[in-house]
BALUM-404510 format. One record per residue (C-alpha): residue number from 1; residue in one letter; chain; x, y, z. Coordinates in Angstrom, 1 decimal. Layout:
% BALUM-404510
<NUM; a; A; <X; Y; Z>>
...
END
This chain:
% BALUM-404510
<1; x; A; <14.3; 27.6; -40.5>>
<2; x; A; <14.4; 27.1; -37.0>>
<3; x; A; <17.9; 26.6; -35.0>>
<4; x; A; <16.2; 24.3; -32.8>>
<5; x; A; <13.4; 21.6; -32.0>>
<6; x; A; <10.6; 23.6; -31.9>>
<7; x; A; <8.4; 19.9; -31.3>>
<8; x; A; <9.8; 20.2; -27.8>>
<9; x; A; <8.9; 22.1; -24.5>>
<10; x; A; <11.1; 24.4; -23.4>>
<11; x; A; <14.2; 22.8; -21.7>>
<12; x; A; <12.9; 19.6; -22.1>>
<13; x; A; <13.1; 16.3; -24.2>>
<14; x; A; <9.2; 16.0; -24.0>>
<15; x; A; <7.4; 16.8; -26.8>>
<16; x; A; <5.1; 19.7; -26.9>>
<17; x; A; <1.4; 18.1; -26.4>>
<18; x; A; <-2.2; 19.1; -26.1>>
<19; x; A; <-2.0; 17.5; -23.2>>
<20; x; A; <0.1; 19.1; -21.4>>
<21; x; A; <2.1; 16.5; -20.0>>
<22; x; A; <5.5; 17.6; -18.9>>
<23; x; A; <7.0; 13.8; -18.4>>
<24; x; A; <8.5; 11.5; -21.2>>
<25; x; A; <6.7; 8.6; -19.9>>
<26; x; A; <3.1; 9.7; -19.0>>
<27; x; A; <3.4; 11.1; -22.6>>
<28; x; A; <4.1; 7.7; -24.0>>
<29; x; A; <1.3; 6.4; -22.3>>
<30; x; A; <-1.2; 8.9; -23.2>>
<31; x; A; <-0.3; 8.6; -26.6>>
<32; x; A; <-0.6; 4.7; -26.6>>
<33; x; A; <-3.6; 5.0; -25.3>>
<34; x; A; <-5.4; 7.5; -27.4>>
<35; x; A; <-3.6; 6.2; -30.9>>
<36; x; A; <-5.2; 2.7; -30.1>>
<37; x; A; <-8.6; 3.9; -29.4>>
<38; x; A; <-8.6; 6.5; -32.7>>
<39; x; A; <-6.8; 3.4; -34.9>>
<40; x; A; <-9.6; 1.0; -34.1>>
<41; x; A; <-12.0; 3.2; -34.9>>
<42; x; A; <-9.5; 4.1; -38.3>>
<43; x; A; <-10.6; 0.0; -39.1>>
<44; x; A; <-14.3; 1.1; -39.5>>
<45; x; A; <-13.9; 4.4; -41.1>>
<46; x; A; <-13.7; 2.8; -45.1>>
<47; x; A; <-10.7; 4.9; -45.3>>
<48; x; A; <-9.7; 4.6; -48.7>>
<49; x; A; <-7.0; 7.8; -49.7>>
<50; x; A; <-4.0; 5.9; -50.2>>
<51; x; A; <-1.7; 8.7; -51.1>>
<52; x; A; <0.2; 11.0; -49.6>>
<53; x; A; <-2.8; 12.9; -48.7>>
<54; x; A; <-4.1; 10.0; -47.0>>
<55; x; A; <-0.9; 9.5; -45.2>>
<56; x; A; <-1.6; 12.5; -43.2>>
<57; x; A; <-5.3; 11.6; -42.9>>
<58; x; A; <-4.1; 8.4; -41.0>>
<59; x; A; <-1.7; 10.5; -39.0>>
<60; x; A; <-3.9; 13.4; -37.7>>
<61; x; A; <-6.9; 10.8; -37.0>>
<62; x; A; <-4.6; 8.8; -34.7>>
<63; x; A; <-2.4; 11.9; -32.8>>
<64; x; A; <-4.8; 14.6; -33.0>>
<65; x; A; <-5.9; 14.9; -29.6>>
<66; x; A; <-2.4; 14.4; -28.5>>
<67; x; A; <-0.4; 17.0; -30.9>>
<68; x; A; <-1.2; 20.1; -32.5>>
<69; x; A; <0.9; 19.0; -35.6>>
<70; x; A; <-0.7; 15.5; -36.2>>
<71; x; A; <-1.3; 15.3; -39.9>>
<72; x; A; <1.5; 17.9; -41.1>>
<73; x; A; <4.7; 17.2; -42.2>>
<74; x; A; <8.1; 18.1; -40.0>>
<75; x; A; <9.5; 21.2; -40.7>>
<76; x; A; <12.8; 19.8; -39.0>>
<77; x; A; <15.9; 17.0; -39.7>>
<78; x; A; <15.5; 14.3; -37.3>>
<79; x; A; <17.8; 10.8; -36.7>>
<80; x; A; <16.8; 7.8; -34.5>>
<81; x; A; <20.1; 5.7; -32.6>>
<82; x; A; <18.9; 1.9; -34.0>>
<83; x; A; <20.7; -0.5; -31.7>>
<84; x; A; <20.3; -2.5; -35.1>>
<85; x; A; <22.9; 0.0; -36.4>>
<86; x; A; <25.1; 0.4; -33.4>>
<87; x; A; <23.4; 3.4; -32.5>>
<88; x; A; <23.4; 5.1; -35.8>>
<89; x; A; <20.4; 6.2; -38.0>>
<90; x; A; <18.3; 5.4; -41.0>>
<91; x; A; <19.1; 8.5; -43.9>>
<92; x; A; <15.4; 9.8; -43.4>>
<93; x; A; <14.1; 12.4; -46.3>>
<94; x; A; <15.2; 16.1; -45.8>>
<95; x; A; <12.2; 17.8; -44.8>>
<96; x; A; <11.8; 19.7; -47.5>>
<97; x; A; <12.1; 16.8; -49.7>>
<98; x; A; <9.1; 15.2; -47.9>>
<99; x; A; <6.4; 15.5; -50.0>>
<100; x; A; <8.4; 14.7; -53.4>>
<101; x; A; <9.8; 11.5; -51.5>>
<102; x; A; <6.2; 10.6; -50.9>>
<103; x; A; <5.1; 11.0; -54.3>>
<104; x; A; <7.8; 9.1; -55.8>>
<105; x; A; <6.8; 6.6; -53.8>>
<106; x; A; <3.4; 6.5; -54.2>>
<107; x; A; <3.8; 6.7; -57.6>>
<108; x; A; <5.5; 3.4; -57.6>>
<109; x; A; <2.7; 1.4; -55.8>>
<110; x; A; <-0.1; 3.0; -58.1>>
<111; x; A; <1.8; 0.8; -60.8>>
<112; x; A; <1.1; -2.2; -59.3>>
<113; x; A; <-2.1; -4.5; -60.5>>
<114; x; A; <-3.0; -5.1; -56.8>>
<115; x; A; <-6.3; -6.3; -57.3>>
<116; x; A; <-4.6; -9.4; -59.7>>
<117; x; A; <-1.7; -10.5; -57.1>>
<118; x; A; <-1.7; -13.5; -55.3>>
<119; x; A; <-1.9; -13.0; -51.3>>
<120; x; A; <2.2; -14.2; -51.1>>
<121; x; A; <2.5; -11.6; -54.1>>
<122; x; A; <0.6; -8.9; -52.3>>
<123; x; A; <2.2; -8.8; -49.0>>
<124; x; A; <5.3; -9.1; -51.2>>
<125; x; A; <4.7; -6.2; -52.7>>
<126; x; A; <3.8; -4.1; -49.7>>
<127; x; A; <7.4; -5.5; -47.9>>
<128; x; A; <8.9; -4.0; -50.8>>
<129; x; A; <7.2; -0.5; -51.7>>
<130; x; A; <6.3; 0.7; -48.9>>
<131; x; A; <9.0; 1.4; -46.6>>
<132; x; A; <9.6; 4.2; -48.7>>
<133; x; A; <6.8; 5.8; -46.9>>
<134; x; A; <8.8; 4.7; -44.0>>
<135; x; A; <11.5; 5.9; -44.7>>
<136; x; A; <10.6; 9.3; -45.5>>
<137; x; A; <9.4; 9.4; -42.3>>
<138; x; A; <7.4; 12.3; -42.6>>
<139; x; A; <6.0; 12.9; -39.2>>
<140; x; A; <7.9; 14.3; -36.1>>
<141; x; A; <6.9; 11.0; -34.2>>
<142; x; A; <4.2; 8.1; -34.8>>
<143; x; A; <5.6; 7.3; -38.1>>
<144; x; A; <5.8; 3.6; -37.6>>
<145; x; A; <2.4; 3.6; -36.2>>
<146; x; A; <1.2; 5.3; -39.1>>
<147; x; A; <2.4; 3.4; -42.1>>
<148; x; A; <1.8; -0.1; -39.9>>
<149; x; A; <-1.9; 1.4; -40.0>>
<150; x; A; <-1.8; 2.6; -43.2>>
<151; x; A; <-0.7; -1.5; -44.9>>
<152; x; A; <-3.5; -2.4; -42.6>>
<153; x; A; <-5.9; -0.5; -44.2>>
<154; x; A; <-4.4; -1.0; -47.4>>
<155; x; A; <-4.5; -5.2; -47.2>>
<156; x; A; <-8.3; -5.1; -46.1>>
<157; x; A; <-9.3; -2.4; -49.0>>
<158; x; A; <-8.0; -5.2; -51.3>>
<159; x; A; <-10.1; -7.6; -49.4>>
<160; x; A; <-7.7; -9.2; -46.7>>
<161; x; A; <-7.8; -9.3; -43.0>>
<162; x; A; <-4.4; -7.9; -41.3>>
<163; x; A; <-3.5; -9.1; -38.1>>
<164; x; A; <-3.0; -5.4; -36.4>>
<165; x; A; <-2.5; -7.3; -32.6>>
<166; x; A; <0.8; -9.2; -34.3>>
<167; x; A; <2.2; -6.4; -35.5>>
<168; x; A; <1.7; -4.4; -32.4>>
<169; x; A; <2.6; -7.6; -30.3>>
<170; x; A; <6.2; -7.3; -32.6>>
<171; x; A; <7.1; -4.0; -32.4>>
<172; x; A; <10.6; -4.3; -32.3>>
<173; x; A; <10.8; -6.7; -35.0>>
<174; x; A; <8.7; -4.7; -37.3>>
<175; x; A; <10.8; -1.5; -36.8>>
<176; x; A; <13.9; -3.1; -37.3>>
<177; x; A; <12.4; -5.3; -40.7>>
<178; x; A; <11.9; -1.7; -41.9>>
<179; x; A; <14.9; -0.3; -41.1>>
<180; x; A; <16.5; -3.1; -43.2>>
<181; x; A; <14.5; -2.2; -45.7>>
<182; x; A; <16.3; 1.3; -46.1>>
<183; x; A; <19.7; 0.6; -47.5>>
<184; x; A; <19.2; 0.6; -51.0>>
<185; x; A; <20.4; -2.2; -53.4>>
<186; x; A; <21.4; -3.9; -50.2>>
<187; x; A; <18.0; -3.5; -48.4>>
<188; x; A; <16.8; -6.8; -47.1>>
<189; x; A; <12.9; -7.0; -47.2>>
<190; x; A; <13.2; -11.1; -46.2>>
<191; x; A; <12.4; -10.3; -42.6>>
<192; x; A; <9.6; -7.9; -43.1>>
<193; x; A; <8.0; -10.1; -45.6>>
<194; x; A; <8.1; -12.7; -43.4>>
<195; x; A; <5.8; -11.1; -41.2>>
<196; x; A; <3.8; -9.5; -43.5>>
<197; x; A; <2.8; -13.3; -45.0>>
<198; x; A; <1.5; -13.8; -41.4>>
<199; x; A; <0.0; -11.0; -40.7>>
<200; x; A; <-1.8; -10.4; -44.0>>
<201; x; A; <-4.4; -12.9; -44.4>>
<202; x; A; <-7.3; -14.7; -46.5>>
<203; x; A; <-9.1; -15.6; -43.2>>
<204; x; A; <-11.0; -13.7; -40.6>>
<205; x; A; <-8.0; -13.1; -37.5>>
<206; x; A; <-9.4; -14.5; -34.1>>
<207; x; A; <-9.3; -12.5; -31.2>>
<208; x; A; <-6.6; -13.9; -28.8>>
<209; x; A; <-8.3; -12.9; -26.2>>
<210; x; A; <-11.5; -14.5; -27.1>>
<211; x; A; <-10.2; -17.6; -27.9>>
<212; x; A; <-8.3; -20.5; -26.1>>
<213; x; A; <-4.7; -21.8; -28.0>>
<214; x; A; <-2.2; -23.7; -27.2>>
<215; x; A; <1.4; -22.7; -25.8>>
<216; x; A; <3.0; -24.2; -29.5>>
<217; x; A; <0.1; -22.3; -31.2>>
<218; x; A; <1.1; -18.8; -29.3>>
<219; x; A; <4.6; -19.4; -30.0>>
<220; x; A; <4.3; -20.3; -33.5>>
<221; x; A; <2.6; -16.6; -34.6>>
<222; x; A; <3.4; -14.6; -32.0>>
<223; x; A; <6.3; -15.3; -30.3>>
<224; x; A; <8.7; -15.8; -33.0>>
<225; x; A; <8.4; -12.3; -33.8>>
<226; x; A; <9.2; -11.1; -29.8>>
<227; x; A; <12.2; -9.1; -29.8>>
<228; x; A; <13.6; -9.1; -25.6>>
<229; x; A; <14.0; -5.7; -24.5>>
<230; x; A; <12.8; -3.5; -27.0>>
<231; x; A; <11.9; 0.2; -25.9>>
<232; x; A; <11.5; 2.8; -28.2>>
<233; x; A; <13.8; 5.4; -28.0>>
<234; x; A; <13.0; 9.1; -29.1>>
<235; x; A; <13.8; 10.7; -32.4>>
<236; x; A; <16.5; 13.4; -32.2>>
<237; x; A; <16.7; 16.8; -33.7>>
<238; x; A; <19.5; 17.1; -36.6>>
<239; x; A; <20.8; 21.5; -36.6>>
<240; x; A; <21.1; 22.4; -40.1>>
<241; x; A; <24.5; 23.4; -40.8>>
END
């Protein structure tokens, strides 16, 4: 096992990319870039692997271009500071527990009668099972991204419509709902269901850009969800003692 991040460039807090982009930001915006083109063309695809398996499908289809290790799981311990935390991390799986972690988990939402639920029941459910997946965190970055993708594939499989642009739109929201979801018997899921009963729905979601609404409407769906100042800060590399 490596003594180091071997995900970076030499010297360097950037991460090693196909690319070959040297800065932290121009990396960020390449990658934003390219996941949203590959994850709209993911809605189309009739991807239907949920399992671990498939979790690394969704992976590699939206970093490929961008990363040479898209689709495989880190070989490394990594934390996140979470201002939500006061700068400490979420206990993401050991690396080599990865794919057990997965399976454990997947093995929980196979259970489930999805087909049977009712929609409040069904995002429920997802608030509830699947930060697991989340938690494991499998990938060295675009983990959110991917499990976000991953429930929306999973919600219209099952014959909903998921409101991607609200999620996206609530970024910092949605990564700190999951990171409450991570503590055990004293996870709360409230806050990610919450947003999950909007996001997951019976209807067809309009375009906001297409589509003229009022200030309350905007504000009532979207805004509430905003979370001021919210940057994502980079993963950090854990040395194995």
């Amino acid at each position: 096992m490596s003594k180091y991040d071997i995900y970076l460039q030499e010297n360097s807090k950037v991460l090693k990319n196909r690319l070959c982009i040297t800065e932290e930001d121009a990396l960020d915006k390449a990658d934003s870039i390219m996941a949203n083109t590959k994850m709209a063309l993911l809605y189309n695809s009739g991807f239907s692997n949920f399992s671990p398996e498939g979790v690394c499908t969704i992976h590699k289809t939206i970093f490929g271009d961008v990363y040479d290790w898209a689709g495989q799981y880190r070989i490394i311990n990594i934390q996140k500071r979470e201002p939500l935390l006061a700068g400490k991390s979420v206990w993401y799986s050991n690396w080599e527990n990865i794919d057990l972690d997965l399976k454990t988990a997947w093995k929980k939402i196979d259970a489930v009668d999805w087909q049977h639920l009712s929609h409040d029941e069904f995002a429920k459910s997802i608030a509830h099972l699947f930060p697991a997946i989340w938690q494991a965190h499998p990938f060295r970055e675009g983990n959110t991204r991917t499990v976000v993708m991953l429930i929306a594939l999973f919600a219209e499989h099952y014959g909903y419509y998921f409101d991607y642009e609200l999620m996206a739109a609530s970024a910092g929201y949605v990564r700190n709902a999951f990171v409450l979801c991570c503590f055990g018997v004293h996870s709360e899921f409230e806050h990610l269901e919450k947003i999950l009963l909007d996001a997951i729905s019976t209807e067809p979601i309009e375009d906001m850009d297409e589509i003229e609404e009022t200030a309350e409407e905007k504000t009532s769906k979207y805004e509430k969800y905003y979370t001021e100042d919210y940057k994502p800060t980079p993963h950090e590399y854990i040395e194995e003692k």
